[in-house]
C-alpha positions as CSV (number, residue, x, y, z in Angstrom):
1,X,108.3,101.8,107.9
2,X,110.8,104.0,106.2
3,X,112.5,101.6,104.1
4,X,109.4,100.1,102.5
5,X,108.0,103.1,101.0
6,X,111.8,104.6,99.5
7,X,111.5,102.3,96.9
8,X,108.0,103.5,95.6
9,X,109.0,107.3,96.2
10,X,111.9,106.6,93.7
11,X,109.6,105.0,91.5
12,X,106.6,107.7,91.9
13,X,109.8,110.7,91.3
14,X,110.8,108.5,88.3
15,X,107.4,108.6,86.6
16,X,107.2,111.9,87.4
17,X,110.2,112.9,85.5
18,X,109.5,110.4,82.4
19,X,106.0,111.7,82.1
20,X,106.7,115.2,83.0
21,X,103.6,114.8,85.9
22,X,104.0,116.9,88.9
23,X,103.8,114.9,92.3
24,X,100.6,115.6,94.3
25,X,101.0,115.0,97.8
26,X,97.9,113.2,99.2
27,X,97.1,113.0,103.1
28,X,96.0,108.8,103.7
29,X,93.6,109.4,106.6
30,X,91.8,112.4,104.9
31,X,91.4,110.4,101.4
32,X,90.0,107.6,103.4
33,X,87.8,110.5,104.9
34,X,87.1,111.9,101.5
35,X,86.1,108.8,100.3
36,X,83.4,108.2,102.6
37,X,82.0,111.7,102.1
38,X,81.5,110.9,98.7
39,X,79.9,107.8,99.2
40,X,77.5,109.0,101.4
41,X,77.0,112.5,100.3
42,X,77.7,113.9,104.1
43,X,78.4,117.4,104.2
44,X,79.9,117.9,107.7
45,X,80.7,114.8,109.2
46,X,82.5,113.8,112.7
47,X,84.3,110.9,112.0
48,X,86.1,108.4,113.9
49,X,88.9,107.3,111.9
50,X,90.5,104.0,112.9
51,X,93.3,102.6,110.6
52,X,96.4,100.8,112.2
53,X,98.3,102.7,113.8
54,X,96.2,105.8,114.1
55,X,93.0,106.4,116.2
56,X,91.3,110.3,115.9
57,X,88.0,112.2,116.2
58,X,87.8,114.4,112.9
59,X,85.3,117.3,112.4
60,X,85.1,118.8,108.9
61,X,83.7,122.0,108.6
62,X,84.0,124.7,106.5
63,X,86.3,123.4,104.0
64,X,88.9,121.9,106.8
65,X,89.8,119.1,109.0
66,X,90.2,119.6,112.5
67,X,91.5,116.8,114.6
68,X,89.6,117.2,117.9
69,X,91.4,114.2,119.5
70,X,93.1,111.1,119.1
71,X,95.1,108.6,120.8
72,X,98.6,108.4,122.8
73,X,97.7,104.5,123.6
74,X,96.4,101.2,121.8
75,X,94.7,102.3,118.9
76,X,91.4,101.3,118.2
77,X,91.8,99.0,115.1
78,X,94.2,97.1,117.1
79,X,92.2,96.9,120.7
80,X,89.4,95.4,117.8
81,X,92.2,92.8,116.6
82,X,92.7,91.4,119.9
83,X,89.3,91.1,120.7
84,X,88.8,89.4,118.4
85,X,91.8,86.7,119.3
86,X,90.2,86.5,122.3
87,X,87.1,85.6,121.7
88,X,88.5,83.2,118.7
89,X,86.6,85.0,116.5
90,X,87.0,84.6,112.2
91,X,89.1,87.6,111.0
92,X,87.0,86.8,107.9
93,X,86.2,89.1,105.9
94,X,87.8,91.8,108.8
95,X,87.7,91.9,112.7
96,X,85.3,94.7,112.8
97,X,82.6,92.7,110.6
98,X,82.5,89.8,112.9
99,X,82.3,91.8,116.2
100,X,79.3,93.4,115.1
């Protein structure tokens, strides 16, 4: 995974220096969170974040994250995939959509 994302940190750092920007680092799986929160205006959620490779219980409370657990195994998103190979089902528009 590496490889794939040195060419956009050299283009990010290059911007950066053109534009005199700083660099903000931004955490994937809490802006995914963050955006949800927004959205539907939830104060203190528990969330179960499922993305690729990553699988975790999330508490936020008081102004922090807290990862209460996640997983050493299959992750979620993927178990959903092969479902739905399984069962033959669309991936159209996404996995989840169609299992539910």
């Amino acid at each position: 995974m590496g490889a794939p994302l040195q060419v956009p940190a050299v283009g990010v750092r290059v911007l950066s220096q053109l534009w005199k920007k700083p660099i903000v680092a931004v955490n994937h799986c809490v802006a995914h969170i963050e955006m949800g929160r927004v959205i539907t205006g939830a104060n203190d959620p528990v969330v179960l974040y499922v993305s690729g490779g990553n699988t975790r219980v999330i508490v936020y409370s008081e102004g922090r994250y807290q990862i209460f657990g996640e997983t050493i195994d299959i992750v979620v998103g993927n178990c959903l995939d092969q479902f739905v190979m399984v069962l033959t089902l669309s991936n159209d528009p996404n996995p989840g959509y169609n299992i539910e």
